[in-house]
C-alpha positions as semicolon CSV with decimal commas, in nm:
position;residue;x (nm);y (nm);z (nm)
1;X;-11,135;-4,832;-3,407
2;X;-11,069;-5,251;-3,376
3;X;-11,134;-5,397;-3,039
4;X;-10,874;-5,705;-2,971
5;X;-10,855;-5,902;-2,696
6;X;-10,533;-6,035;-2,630
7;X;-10,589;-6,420;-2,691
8;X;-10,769;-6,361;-3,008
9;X;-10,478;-6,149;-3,148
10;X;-10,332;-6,437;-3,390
11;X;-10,704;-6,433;-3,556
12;X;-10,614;-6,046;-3,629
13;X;-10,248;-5,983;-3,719
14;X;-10,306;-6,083;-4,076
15;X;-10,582;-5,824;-4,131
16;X;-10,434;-5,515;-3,938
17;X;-10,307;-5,265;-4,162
18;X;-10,043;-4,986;-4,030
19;X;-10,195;-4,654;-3,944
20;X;-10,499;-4,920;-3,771
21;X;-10,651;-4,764;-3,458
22;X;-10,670;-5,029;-3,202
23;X;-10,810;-5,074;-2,844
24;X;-10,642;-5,413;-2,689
25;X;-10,781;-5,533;-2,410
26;X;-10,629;-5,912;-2,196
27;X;-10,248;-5,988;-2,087
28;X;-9,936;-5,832;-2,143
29;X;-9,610;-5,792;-2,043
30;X;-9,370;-5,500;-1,953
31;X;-9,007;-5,500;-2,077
32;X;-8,742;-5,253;-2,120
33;X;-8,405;-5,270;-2,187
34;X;-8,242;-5,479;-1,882
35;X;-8,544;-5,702;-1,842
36;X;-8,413;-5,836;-2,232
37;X;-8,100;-5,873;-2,184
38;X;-8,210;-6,110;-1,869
39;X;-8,476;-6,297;-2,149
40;X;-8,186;-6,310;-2,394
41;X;-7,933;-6,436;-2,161
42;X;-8,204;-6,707;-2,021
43;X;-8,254;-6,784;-2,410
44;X;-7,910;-6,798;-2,513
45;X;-7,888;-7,070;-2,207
46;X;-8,156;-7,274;-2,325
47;X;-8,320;-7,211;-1,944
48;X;-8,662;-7,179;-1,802
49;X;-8,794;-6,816;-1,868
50;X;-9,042;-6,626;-1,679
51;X;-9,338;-6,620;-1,874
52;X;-9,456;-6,819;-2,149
53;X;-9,364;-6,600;-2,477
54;X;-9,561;-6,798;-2,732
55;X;-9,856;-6,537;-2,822
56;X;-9,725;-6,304;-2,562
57;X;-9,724;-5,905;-2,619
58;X;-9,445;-5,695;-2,482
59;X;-9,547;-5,356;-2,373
60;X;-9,166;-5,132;-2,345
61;X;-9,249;-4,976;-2,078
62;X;-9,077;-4,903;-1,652
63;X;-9,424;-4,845;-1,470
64;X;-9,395;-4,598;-1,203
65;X;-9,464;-4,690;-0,872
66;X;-9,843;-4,736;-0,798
67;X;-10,083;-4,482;-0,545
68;X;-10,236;-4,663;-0,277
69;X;-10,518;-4,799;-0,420
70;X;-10,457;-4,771;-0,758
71;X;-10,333;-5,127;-0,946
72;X;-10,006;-4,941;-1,117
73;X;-9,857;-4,553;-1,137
74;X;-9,790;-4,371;-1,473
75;X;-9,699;-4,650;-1,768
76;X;-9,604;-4,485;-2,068
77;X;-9,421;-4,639;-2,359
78;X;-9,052;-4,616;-2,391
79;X;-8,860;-4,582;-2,730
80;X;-8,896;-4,960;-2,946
81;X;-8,556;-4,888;-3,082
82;X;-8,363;-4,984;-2,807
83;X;-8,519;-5,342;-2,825
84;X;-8,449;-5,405;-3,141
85;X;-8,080;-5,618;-3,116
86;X;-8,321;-5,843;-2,898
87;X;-8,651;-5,858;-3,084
88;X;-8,540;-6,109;-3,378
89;X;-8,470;-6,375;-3,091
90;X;-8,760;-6,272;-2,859
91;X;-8,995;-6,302;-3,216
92;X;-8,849;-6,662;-3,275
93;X;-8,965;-6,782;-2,898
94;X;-9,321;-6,655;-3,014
95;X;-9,423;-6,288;-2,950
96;X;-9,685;-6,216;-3,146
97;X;-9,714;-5,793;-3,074
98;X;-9,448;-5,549;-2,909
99;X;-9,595;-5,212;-2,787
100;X;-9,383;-4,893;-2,768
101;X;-9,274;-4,573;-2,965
102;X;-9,069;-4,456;-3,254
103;X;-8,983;-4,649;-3,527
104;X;-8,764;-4,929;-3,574
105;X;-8,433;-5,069;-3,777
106;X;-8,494;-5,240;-4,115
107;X;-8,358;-5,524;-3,949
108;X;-8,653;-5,502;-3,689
109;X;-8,930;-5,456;-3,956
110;X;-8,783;-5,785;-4,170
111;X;-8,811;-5,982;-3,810
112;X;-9,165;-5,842;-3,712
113;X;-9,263;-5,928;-4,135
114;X;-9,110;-6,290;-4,124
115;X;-9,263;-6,386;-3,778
116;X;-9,631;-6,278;-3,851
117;X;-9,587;-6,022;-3,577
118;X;-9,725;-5,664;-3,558
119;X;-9,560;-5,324;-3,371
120;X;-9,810;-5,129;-3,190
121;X;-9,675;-4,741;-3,141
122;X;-9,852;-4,589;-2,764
123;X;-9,873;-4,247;-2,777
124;X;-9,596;-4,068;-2,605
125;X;-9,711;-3,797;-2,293
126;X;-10,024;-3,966;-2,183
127;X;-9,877;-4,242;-1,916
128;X;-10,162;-4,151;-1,679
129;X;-10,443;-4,180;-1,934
130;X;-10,259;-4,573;-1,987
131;X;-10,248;-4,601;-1,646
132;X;-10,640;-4,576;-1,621
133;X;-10,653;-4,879;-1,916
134;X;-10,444;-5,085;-1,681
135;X;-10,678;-5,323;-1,430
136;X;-10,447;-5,516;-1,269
137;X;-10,010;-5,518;-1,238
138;X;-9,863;-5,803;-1,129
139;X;-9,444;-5,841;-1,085
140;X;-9,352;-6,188;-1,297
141;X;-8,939;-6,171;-1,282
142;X;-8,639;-5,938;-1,181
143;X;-8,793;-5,767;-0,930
144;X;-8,452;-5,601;-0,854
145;X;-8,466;-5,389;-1,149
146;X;-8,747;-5,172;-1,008
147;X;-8,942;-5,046;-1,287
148;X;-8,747;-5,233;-1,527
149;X;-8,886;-5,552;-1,409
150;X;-9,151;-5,737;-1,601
151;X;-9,474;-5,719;-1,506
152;X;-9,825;-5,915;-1,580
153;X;-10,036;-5,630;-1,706
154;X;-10,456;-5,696;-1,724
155;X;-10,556;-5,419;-1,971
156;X;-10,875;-5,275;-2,105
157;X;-10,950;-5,094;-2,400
158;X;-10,571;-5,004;-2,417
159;X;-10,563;-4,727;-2,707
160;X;-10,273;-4,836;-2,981
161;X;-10,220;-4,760;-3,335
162;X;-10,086;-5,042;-3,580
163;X;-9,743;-4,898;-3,672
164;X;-9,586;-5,207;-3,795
165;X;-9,797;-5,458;-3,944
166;X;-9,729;-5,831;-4,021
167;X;-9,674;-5,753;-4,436
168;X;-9,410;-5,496;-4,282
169;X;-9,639;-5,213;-4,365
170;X;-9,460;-4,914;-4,153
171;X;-9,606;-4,590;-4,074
172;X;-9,250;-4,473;-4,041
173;X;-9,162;-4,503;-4,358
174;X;-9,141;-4,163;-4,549
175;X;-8,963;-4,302;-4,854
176;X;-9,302;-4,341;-5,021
């Protein structure tokens, strides 16, 4: 298991290897579907975004609402795949990880490769135990699309496996 914190992540992409078992622990994101067509459409207009994307990790994922108490409600990943016509442009503003399940478009893998990035695949089914990694949830932008909005996660010990890596290494690849 490899302990990361977030801000020391660009000293690790080079040396994580798909199939890695990671715990991440600092800053990241939320962002599904409707939260990047918002980031692409701020992009495409050359205006201010939300959050600073340079060295920023995306975590797909719509947080359920959170118990009193309790900093955020169930926050599993959602499926990568339906990220990928945005991820080229969202890897060329700086992302350095994206978080979420299933595999990803040969397109996808050749962005994640050429920016230096890495794809980090949650387990699926276990949004409470992620909710119990999460410290603090923050809302950053588009709070009217609920769950979809982005939110400042503080995270700790966040359990991840290396399913992309920055040599475009891909557990999902069978062909081999």
């Amino acid at each position: 298991m490899i302990s990361i914190q977030i801000p020391d992540i660009n000293n690790n992409i080079s040396t994580l290897r798909a199939g890695d078992q990671v715990l991440l622990s600092g800053t990241l994101f939320t962002a599904r579907d409707a939260a990047h067509i918002r980031l692409a459409e701020l992009i495409a207009g050359n205006k201010p975004l939300p959050m600073d994307l340079a060295g920023a990790v995306i975590y797909y994922c719509g947080p359920c609402p959170a118990k009193p108490g309790e900093p955020i409600g169930s926050c599993g990943p959602t499926t990568a795949s339906r990220m990928d016509p945005f991820t080229p442009v969202m890897l060329s503003q700086g992302i350095i990880a994206m978080i979420g399940k299933g595999p990803r478009s040969p397109a996808t893998v050749a962005a994640i490769q050429q920016h230096g990035a890495v794809y980090f695949a949650a387990t699926g089914g276990i949004a409470a135990l992620l909710a119990g990694k999460v410290i603090t949830s923050t809302l950053i932008a588009f709070g009217d699309l609920g769950p979809e909005a982005i939110y400042r996660l503080e995270v700790k010990n966040f359990p991840l496996l290396v399913a992309i890596d920055s040599q475009g290494n891909n557990i999902y690849d069978t062909k081999r």
